[in-house]
KELUM-815263 format. One record per residue (C-alpha): x, y, z; residue in one letter. Coordinates in steps of 0.05 Angstrom, whole numbers, plus 32768, in hexadecimal, padded with zeros to 4 digits. Layout:
<recs>
XYZa ...
</recs>
This chain:
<recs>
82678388848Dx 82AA83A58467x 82DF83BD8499x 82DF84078482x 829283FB84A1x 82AE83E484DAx 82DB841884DEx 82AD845284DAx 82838430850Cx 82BC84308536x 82BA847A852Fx 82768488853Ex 8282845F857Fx 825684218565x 828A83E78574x 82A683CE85AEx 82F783EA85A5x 830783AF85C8x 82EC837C85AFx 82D583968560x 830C83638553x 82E0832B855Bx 82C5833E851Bx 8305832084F8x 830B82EA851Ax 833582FE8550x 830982DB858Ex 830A82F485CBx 82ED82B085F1x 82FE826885E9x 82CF823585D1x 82DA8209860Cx 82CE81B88600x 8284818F85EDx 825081A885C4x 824581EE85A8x 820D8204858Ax 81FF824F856Dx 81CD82878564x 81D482C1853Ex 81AD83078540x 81BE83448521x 81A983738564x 8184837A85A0x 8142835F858Bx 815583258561x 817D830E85ABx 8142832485D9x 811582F685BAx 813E82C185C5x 814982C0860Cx 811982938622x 8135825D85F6x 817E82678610x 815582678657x 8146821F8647x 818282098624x 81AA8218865Dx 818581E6867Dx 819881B5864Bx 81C88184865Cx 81DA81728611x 81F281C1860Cx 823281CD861Fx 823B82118604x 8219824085D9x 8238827585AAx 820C82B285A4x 821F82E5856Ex 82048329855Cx 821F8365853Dx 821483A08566x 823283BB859Cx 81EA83C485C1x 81DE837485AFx 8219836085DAx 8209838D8615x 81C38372861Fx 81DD83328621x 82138340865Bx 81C8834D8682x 81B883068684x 81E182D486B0x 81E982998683x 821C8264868Ex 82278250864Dx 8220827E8621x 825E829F85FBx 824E82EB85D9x 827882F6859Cx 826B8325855Bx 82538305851Fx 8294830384F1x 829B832884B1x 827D82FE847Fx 82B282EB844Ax 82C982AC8442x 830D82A58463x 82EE82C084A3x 82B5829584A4x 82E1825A849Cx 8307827584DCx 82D482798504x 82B3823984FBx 82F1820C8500x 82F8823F8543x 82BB8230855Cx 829E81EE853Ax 824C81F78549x 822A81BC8546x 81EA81E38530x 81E38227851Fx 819E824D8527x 81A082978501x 816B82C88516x 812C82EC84F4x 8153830784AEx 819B82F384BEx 81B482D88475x 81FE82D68473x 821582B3842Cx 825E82A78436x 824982908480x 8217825D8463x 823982448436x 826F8233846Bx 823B82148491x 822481DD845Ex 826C81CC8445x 827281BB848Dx 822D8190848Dx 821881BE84C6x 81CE81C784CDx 81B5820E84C3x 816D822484E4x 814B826A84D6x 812582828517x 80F982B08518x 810082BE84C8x 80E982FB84B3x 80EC83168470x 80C48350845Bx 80A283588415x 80DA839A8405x 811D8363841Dx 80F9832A83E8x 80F6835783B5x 8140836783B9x 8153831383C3x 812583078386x 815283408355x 81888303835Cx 815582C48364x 818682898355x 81B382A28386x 818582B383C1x 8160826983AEx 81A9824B83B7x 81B1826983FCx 816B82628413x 816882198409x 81AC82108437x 8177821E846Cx 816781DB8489x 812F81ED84BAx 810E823884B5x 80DB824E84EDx 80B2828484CDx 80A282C784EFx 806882D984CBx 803582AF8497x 805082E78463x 809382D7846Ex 8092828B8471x 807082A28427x 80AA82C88410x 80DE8299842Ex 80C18258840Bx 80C3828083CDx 810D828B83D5x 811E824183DAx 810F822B8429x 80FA81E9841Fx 80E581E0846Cx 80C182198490x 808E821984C4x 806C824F84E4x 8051824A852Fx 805482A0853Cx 807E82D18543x 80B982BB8580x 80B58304859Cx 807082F385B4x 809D82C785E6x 80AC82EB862Fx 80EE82CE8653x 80D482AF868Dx 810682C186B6x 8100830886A5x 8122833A86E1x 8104838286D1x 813583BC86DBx 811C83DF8720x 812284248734x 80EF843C876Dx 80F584828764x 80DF848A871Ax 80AE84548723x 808B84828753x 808F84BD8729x 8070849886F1x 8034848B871Cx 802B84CA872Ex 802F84EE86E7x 800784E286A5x 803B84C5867Ex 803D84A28636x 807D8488861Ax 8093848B85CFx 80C1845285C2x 80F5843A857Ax 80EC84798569x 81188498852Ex 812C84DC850Ex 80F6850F850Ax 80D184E58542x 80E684FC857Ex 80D4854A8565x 8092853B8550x 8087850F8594x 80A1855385BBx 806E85808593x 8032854A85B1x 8052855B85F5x 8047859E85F0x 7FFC859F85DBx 7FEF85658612x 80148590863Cx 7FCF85BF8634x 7F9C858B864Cx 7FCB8565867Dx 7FFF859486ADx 8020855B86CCx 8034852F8689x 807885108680x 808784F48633x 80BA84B68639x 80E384B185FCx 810E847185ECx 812B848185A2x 814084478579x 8185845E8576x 81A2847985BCx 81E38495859Ex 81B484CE8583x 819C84E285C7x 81C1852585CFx 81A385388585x 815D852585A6x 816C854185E3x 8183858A85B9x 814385868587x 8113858585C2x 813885B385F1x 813485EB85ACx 80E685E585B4x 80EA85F28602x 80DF85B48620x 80FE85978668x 812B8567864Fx 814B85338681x 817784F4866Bx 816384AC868Dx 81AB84B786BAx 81BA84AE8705x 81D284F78705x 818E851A86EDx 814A850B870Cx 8108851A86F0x 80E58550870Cx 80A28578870Bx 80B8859E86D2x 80D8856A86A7x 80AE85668666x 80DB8527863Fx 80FD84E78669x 813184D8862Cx 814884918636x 818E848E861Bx 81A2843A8629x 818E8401860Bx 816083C58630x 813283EF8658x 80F383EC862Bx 80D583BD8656x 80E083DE869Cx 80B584198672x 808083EF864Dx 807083CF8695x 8061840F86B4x 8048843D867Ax 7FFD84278650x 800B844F861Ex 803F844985E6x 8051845F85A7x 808284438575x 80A984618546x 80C484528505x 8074845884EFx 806C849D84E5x 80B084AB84B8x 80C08479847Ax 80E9844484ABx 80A6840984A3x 80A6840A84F7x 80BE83EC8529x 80AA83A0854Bx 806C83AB857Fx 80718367859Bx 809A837A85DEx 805F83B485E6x 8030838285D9x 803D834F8607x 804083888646x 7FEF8391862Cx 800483E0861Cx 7FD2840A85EAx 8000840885AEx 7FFA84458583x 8026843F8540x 802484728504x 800E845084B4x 8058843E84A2x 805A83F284BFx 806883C5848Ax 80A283A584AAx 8071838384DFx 8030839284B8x 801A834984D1x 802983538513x 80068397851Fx 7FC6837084F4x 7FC583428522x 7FCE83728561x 7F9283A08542x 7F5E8367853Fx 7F69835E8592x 7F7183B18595x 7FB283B085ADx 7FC983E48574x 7FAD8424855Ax 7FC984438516x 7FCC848F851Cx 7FD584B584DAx 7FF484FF84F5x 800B8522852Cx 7FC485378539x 7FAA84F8853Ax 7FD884E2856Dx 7FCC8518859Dx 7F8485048594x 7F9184BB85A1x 7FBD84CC85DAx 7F92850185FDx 7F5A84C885FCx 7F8384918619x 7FA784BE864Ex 7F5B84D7866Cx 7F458490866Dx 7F5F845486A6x 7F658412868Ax 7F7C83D786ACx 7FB283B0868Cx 7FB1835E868Dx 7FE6833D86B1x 7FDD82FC868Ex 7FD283148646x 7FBA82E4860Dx 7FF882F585E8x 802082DD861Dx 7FF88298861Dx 8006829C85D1x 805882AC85E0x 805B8266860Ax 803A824185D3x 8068825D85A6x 80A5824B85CDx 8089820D85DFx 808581F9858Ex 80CD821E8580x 80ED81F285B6x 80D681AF8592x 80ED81C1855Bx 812B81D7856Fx 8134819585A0x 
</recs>
């Protein structure tokens, strides 16, 4: 990331003005004495799914600290959530060379474990002139991101191989990754299957209740484009059920007044998830407009649908609706997780929908009919195995 990047993110009110700093190497914590090690994920999912392993590492008495990096400003507010003891949040540093050797003589990991697609050259190469192990979890690389590493091959073979242990995501990606020079890769499943077992859901009495009482669905990672076509399905449910409420959770909440405009313009009952407005009988849209609350909404809502499917974005992970047993409805664009919504259509946990017709039908089918969800789901039996395998590895 170049500093006129930076800078324009600044702008936009993406970085942190106080501590975007970080990103050169000018650290806001101390390291603190005994032994470091360090995770790296680009955002809030890449970090969510590793919760549950910082849950046990904490426990570890052969941890003394451990470095978590990301590079968005949502990233580092999800993890002020979580009460960990020994965990340091910084951003990821640019990635040139001078910087990455000031941050590791800063704070010396003794391993370092990057994150589904996280491939930082001038960082790895860092990393192995220091004879510090580097792990992949999670690694995800889809068939569009091997196409681009294969345009330079003995390059991206020269970085992949630095990769002492990778942990696949997927069986296509443990393909793609062995093709690019990983010379040790396993693959046990996907580590979003894993649910933090300490997990403390977000409460709030009075919209719980007033979910009960309506028909509600909730479309969630939803982009440009999607949160217009998701009002227009409001408006014809609106026909069939009088007391609906549509959730929407878009993918980027900095666009929420746009949302919030677009659906107001086709006369719709718009209220933002705030403490100063409450939903009432005529409110048509709850816009969520802060990050980490998907789960407080899958828990209490059967029905979602993710974006990113029904534009040209390849869609959006469906693990964290997955694991809450929710009917996942998804439009044809999912090749960024087209294993992962395979897999989730063999046990009918995902439905593809083609239109905007086609999800009205879907939806007006699933909101007349009462299913009861599991609370002990065989993808969360699946998640623990997972973990269980991941934590080996990692020990």
């Amino acid at each position: 990331m170049s500093p006129l990047i930076i800078l324009i993110r600044l702008i936009k009110k993406k970085e942190d003005l106080n501590r975007f700093k970080e990103k050169f190497c000018f650290f806001s914590k101390r390291r603190g004495n005994g032994n470091l090690i360090w995770f790296h994920g680009a955002s809030v999912g890449e970090i969510k799914s590793i919760v549950p392993i910082l849950e046990k590492l904490e426990k570890n008495s052969k941890v003394n600290k451990i470095l978590i990096t990301s590079n968005t400003l949502s990233s580092s507010k999800i993890i002020k959530k979580f009460k960990f003891k020994k965990i340091i949040h910084q951003f990821f540093p640019i990635d040139t060379n001078f910087i990455c050797q000031k941050f590791l003589n800063h704070w010396k990991p003794s391993k370092v474990f990057f994150i589904d697609s996280e491939i930082w050259p001038n960082m790895m190469f860092n990393l192995k002139k220091k004879k510090i192990p580097i792990h992949l979890l999670n690694g995800r690389i889809t068939k569009k991101s091997f196409n681009r590493w294969r345009i330079f091959l003995k390059f991206s073979k020269e970085i992949f191989s630095m990769i002492d242990l990778c942990l696949a995501s997927s069986k296509e990606s443990k393909l793609f990754l062995k093709k690019l020079g990983v010379k040790r890769i396993k693959f046990f499943g996907n580590l979003k299957f894993v649910q933090s077992k300490d997990q403390k859901f977000s409460k709030n009495i009075k919209l719980e209740k007033i979910l009960k009482k309506r028909k509600v669905w909730c479309a969630s990672s939803t982009h440009k484009t999607e949160e217009l076509l998701c009002g227009e399905v409001h408006l014809f449910l609106k026909k069939k059920f009088k007391n609906i409420l549509t959730v929407i959770i878009p993918r980027h909440i900095e666009r929420s007044d746009e949302i919030k405009r677009q659906l107001e313009n086709i006369n719709l009952n718009v209220k933002l998830d705030s403490p100063t407005q409450s939903i009432d009988n005529e409110t048509d849209v709850y816009l969520v407009n802060s990050y980490g609350k998907t789960n407080f909404f899958f828990k209490r809502i059967n029905n979602i649908f993710l974006g990113g499917s029904l534009n040209k974005h390849g869609g959006q992970n469906p693990i964290e609706a997955a694991v809450f047993d929710c009917n996942i409805l998804h439009g044809p664009n999912v090749e960024n997780f087209k294993e992962i919504y395979q897999f989730l259509k063999k046990r009918k946990n995902a439905s593809k929908v083609k239109s905007k017709s086609e999800l009205i039908k879907k939806l007006s089918f699933l909101l007349n009919s009462s299913t009861i969800r599991n609370s002990e789901t065989k993808l969360n039996t699946l998640g623990k195995e997972i973990l269980k395998k991941t934590l080996n590895e990692i020990n």
